[in-house]
Backbone bond lengths (Angstrom), bond angles and torsions (degrees), N, CA, C in turn:
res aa  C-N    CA-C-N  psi(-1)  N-CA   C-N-CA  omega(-1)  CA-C   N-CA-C  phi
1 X - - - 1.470 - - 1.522 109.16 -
2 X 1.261 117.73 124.45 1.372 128.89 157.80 1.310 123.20 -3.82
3 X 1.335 144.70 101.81 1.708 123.25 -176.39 1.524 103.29 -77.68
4 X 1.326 120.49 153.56 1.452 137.57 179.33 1.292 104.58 -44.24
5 X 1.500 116.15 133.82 1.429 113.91 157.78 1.421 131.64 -108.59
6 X 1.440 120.89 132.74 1.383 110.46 -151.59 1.579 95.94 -89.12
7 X 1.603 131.17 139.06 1.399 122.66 156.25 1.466 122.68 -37.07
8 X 0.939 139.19 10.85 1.220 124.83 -159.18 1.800 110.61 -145.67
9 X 1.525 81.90 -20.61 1.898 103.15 167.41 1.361 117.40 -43.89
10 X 1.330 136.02 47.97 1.788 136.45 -168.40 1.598 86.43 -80.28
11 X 1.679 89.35 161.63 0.929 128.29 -11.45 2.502 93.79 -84.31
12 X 0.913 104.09 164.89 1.359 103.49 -168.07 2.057 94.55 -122.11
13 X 1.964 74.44 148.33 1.983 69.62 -166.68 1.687 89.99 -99.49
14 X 1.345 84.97 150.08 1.674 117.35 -174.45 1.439 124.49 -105.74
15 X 1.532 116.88 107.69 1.761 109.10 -173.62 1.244 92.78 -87.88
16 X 1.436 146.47 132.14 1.860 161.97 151.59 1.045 98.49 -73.35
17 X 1.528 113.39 126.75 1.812 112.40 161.84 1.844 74.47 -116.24
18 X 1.572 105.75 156.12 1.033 105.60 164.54 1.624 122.66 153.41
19 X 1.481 104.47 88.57 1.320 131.32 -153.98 1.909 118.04 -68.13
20 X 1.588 112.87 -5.85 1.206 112.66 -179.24 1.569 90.94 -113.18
21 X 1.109 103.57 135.11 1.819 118.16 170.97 1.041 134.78 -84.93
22 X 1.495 124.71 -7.75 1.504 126.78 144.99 1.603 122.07 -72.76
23 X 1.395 106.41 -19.87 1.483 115.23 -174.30 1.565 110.23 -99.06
24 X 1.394 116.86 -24.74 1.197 122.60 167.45 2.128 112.16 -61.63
25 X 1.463 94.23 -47.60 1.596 99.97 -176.02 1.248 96.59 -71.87
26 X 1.148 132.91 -53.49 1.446 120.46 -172.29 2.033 117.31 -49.42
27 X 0.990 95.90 -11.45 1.966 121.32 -168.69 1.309 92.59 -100.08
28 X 1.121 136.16 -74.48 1.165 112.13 156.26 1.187 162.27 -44.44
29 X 1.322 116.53 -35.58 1.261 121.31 146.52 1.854 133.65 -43.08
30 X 1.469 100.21 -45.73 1.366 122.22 168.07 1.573 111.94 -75.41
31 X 0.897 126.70 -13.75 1.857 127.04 169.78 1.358 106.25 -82.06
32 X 1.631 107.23 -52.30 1.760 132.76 -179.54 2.432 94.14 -33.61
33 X 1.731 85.12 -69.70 1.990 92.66 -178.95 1.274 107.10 -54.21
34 X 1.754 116.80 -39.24 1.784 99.83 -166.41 1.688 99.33 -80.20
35 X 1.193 140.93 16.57 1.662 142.55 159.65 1.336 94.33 73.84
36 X 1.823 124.20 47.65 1.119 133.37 137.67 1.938 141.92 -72.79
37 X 1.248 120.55 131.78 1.579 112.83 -175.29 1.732 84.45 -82.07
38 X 1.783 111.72 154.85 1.532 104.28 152.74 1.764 93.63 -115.30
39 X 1.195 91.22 123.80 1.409 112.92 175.98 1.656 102.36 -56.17
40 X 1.078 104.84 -68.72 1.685 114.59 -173.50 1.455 101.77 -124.25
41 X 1.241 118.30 158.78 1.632 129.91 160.56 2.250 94.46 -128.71
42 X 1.642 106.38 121.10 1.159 103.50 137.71 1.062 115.42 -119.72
43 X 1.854 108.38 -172.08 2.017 119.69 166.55 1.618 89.29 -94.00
44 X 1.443 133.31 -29.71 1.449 108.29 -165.10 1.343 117.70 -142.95
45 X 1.646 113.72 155.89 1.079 111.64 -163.29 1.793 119.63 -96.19
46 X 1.237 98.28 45.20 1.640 108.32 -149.91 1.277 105.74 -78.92
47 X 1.655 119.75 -37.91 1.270 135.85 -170.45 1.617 113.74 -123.15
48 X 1.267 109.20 32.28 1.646 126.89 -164.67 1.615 89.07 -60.35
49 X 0.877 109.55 -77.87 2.224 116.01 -171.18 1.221 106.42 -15.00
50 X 1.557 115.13 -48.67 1.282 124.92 -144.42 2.174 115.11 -91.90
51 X 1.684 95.54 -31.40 1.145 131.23 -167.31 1.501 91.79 -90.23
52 X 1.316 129.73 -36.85 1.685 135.95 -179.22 2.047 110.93 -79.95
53 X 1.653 102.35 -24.44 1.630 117.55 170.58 1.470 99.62 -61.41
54 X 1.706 122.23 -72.85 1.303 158.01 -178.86 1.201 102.45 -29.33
55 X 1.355 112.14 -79.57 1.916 121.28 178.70 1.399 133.88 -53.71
56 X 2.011 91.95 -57.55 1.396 104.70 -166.75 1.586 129.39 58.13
57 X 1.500 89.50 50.48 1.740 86.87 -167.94 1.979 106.74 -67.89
58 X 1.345 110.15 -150.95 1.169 121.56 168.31 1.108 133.62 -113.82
59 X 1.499 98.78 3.67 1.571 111.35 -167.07 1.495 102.34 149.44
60 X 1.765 98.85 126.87 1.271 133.35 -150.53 1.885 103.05 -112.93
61 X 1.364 126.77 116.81 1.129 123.78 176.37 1.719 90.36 -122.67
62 X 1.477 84.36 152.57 1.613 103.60 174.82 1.574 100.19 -138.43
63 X 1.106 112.92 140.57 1.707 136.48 -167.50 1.919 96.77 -128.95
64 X 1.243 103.18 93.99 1.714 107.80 164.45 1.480 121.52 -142.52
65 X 1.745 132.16 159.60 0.751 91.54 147.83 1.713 158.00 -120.61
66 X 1.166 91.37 53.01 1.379 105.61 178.64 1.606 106.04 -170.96
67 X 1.644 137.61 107.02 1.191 123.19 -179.60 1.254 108.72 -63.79
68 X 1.592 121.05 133.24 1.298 143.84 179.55 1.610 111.58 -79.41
69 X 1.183 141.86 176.34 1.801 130.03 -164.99 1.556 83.71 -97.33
70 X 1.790 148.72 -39.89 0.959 128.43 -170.51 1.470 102.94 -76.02
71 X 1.428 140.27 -3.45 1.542 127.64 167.37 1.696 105.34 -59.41
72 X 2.159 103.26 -73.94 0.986 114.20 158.52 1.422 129.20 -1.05
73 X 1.727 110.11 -68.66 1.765 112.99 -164.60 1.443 83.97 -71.59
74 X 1.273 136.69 -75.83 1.759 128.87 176.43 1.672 109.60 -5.04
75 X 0.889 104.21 -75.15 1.552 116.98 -173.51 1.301 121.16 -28.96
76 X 1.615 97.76 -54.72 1.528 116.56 -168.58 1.859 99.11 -79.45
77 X 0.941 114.74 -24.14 1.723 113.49 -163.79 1.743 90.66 -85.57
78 X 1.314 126.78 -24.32 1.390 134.37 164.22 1.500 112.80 -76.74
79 X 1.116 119.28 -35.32 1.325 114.59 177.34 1.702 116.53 -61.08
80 X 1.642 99.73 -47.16 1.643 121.37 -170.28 1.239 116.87 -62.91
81 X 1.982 101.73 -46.74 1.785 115.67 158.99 1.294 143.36 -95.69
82 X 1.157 116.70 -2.26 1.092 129.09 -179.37 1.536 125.36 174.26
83 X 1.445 93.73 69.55 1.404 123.36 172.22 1.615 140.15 -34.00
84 X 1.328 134.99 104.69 1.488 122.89 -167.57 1.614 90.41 -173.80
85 X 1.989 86.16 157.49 1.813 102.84 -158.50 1.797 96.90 -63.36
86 X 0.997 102.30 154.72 1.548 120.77 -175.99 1.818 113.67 -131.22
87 X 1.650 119.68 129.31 1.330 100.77 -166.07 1.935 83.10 -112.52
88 X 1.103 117.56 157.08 1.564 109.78 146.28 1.442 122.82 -160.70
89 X 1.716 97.35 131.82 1.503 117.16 -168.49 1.335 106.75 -71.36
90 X 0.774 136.93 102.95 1.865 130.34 162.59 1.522 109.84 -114.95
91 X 1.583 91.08 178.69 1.560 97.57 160.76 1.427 123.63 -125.85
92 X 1.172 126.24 25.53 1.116 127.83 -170.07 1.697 95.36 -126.99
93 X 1.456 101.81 121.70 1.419 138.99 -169.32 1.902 106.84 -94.88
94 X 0.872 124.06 -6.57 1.498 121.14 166.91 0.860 110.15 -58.69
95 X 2.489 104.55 119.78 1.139 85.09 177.94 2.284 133.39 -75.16
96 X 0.997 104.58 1.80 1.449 112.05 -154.29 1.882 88.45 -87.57
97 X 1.209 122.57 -25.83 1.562 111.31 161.25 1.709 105.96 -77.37
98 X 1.470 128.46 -42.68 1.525 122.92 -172.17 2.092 94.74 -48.20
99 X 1.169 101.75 -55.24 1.533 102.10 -163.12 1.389 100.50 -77.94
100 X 1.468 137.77 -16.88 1.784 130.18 148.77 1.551 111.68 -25.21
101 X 1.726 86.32 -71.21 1.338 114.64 -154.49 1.828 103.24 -60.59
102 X 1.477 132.71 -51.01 1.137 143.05 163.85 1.815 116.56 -26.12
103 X 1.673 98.69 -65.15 1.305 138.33 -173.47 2.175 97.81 -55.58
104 X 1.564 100.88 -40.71 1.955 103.78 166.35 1.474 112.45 -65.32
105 X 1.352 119.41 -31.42 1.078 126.58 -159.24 1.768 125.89 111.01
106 X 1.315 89.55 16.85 1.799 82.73 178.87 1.684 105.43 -71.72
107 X 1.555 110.29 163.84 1.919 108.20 172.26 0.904 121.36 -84.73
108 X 1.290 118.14 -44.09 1.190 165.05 -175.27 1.499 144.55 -107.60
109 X 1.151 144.22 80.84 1.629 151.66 -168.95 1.771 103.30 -106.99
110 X 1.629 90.85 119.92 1.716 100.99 -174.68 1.125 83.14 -135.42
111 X 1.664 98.06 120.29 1.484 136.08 156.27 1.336 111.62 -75.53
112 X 1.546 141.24 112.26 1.333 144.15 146.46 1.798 91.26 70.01
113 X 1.259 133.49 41.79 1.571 116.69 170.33 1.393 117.74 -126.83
114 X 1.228 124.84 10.02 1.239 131.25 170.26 1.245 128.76 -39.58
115 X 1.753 129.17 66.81 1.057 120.43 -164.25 1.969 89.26 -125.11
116 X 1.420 103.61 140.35 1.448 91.34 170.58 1.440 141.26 -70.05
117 X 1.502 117.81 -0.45 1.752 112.49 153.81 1.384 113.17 -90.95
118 X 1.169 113.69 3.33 1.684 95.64 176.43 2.120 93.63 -94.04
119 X 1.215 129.91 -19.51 1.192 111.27 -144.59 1.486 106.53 -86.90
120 X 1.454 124.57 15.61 1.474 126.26 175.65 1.569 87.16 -91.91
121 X 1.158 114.54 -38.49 1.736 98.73 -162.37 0.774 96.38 -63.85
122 X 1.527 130.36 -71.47 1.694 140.69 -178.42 1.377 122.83 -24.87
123 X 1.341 120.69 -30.32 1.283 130.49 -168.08 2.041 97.70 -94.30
124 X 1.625 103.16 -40.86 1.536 112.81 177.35 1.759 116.01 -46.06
125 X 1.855 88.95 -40.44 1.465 96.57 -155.88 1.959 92.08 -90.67
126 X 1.444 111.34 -4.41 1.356 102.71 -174.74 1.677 100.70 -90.15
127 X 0.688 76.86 4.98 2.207 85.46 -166.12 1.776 93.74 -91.21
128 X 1.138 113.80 -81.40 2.136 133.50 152.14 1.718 68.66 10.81
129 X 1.081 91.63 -113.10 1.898 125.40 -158.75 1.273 103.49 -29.32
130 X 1.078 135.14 -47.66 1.290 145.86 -158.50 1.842 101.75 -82.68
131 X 1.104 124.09 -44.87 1.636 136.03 165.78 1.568 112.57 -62.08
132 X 1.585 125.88 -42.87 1.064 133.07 -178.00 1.547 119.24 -77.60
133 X 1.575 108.23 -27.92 1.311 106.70 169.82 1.834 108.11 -79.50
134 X 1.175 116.73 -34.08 1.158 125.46 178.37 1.793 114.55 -34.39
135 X 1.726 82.41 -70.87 1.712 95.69 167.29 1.266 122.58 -54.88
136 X 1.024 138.26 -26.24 1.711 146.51 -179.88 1.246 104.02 -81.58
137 X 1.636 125.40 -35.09 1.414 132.25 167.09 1.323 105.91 -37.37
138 X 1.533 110.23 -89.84 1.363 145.42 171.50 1.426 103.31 -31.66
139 X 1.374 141.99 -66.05 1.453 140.60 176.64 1.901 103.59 -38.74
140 X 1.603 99.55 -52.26 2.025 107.02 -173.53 1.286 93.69 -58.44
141 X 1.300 130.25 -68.55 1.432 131.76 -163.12 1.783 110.22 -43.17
142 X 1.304 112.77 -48.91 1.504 124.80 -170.31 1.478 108.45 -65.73
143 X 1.561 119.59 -40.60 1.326 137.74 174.54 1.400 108.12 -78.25
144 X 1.392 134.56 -7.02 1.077 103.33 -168.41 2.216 83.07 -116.28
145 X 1.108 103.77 -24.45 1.837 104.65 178.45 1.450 106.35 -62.85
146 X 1.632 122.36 -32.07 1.199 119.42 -172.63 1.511 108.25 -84.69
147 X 1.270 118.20 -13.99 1.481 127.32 163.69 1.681 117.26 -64.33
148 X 1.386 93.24 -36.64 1.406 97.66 -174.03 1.843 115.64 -81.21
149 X 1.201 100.84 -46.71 1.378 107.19 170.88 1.569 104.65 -49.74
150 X 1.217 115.24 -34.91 1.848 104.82 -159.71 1.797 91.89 -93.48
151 X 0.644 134.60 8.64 1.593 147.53 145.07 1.542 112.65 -73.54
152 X 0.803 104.34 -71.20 1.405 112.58 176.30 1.329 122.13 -47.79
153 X 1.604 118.15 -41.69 1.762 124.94 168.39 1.889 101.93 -66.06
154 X 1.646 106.62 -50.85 1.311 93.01 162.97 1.397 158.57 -12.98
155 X 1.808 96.31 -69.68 1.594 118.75 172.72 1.620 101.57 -74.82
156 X 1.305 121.56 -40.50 1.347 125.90 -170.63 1.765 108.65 -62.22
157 X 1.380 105.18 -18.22 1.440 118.07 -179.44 1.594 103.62 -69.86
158 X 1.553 92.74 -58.94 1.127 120.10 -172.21 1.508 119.54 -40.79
159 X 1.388 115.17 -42.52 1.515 150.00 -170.30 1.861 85.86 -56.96
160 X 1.669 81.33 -74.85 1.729 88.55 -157.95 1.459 108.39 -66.71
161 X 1.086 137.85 -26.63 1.515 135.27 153.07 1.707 109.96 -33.92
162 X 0.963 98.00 -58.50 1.374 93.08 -168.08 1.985 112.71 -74.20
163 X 1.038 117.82 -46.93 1.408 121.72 -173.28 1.338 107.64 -75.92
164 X 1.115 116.41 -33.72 1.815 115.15 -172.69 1.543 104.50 -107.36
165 X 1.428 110.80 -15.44 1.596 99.97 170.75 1.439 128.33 75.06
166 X 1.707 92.30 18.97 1.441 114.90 167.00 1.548 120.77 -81.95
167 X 1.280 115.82 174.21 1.718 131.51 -171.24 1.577 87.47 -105.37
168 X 1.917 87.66 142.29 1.745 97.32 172.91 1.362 117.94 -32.40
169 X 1.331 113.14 -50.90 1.641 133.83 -176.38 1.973 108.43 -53.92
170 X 1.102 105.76 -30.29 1.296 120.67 -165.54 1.675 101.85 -86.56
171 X 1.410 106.04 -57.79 1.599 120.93 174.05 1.636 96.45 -42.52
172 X 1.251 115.59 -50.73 1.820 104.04 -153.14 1.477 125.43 -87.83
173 X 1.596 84.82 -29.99 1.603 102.11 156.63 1.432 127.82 -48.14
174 X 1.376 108.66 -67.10 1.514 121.98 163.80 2.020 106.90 -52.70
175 X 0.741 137.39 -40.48 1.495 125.20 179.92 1.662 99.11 -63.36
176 X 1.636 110.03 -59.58 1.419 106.16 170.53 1.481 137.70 -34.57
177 X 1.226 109.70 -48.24 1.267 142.50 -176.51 1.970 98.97 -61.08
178 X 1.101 93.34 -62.52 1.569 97.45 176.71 1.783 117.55 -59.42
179 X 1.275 115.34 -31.44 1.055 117.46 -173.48 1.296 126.67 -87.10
180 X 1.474 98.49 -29.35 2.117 105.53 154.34 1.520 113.43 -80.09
181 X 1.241 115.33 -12.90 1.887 108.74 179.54 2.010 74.38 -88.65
182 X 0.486 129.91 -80.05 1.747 124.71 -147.21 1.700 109.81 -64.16
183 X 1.099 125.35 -5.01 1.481 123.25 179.85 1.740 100.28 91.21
184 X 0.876 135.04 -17.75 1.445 154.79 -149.32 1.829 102.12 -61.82
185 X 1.075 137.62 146.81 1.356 117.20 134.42 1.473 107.03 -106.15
186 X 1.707 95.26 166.73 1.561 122.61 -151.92 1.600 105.30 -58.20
187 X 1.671 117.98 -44.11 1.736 104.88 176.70 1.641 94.31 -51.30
188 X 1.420 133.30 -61.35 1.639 126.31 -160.08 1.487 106.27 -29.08
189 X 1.197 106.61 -84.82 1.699 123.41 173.87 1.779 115.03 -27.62
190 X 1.082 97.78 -48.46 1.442 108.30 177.03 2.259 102.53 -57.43
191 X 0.961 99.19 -79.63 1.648 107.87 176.04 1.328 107.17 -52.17
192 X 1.637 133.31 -18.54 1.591 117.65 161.07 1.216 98.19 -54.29
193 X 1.547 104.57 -68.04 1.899 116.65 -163.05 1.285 112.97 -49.83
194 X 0.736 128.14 9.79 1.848 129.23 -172.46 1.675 106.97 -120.21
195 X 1.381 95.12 -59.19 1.844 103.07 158.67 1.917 116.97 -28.14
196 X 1.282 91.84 -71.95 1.308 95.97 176.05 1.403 117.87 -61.44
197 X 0.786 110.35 -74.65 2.077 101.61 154.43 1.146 116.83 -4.33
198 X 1.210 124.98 -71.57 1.379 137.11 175.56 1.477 108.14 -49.21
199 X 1.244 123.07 -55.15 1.164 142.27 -173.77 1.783 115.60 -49.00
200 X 1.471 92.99 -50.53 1.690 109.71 -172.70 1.713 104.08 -86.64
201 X 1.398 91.50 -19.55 2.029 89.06 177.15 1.394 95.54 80.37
C-alpha cells in the first residue's frame, strides 16, 4: 500500500497524462512554481498500471476532456494495486462520470479550473482525501480480519464441542491453553483445528 503523502513533502514527483500540448505546458509550468518534479509526461492513459509500477510517482494528474471507461478501468486496477492521490482536470461536468471517476479512485475532479494558483491547493486537498481514505482502508481491512478470526475461534469451539464432548468454556480454554504452550495466537490454533477438521471430513 502506498505510504501517506504529506502536503508539504516538496518537491513531490508527478506522473502527467495529458494529450493537448498547450494544456500539458501550461501543467507544467504550474507544477514547475508549486516546487513539483514531473516524473513522466504522457498523451495516454493506455498503459497507466504499468508506467505507475515503473515510476512510482507521488501523485498522478490526468488532464482530458472527458474520462473515457478505458481511463476509468486504468484507474481502478491502480487504485486496487497500487494506490495514490489522483487529480483530474476535465471538462465534462456529468454527474454519473464525476462519481465514475471518484468510484476509480480519483481525489479530486476539476471541472474547467485549471488556473496555476489554485493548483497547489488542489493537489493539497487531493493528497487530505487520498491519506484519509487510505486510513479508513486500513481501519476496514483490520475490522473486518478481526471479524474473521473471531469466527474462526468460534467454529473451532464449535469443532471441539462437538467431537470431544466438551463445554463452550472447555472448548476455549483448551484452544487457549494450546496457544500460550505453542507461542501461537488464538485465531492460529483456531485455523489449525478447522484444517484438520476439514481434513478428517
Amino acid at each position: 500500500m502506498k505510504t501517506p503523502v504529506k502536503p508539504s513533502e516538496f518537491p513531490l514527483r508527478v506522473l502527467l497524462v495529458d494529450e493537448t500540448f498547450e494544456r500539458a505546458a501550461l501543467l507544467k509550468h504550474a507544477l514547475q512554481e508549486a516546487g513539483c518534479r514531473i516524473a513522466a509526461h504522457v498523451s495516454s492513459s493506455a498503459d497507466l498500471p504499468g508506467l505507475v509500477a515503473e515510476i512510482n510517482p507521488d501523485l498522478i494528474i490526468l488532464d482530458t476532456e472527458s474520462p473515457d471507461r478505458d481511463t476509468l478501468e486504468n484507474l481502478c486496477v491502480i487504485k486496487r494495486d497500487q494506490p495514490r492521490p489522483i487529480v483530474m482536470f476535465t471538462h465534462d461536468n456529468d454527474s454519473e462520470k464525476i462519481r465514475s471517476a471518484i468510484r476509480a479512485g480519483v481525489s479530486a475532479y476539476v471541472v474547467d479550473g485549471l488556473k496555476s494558483e489554485r493548483l497547489k491547493p488542489i493537489m493539497d486537498v487531493a493528497i487530505a482525501r487520498f491519506n484519509e481514505f487510505q486510513t479508513m482502508r486500513v481501519e476496514l481491512e483490520k475490522a473486518e480480519s478481526k471479524l474473521s478470526e473471531r469466527k474462526d475461534v468460534e467454529r473451532a469451539k464449535g469443532v471441539l464441542m462437538k467431537q470431544r464432548g466438551w463445554s463452550e468454556d472447555e472448548a476455549y480454554q483448551a484452544l487457549r491453553k494450546t496457544a500460550m504452550d505453542r507461542g501461537l495466537r488464538l485465531s492460529e490454533v483456531a485455523a489449525h483445528v478447522l484444517s484438520v477438521a476439514d481434513l478428517l471430513g
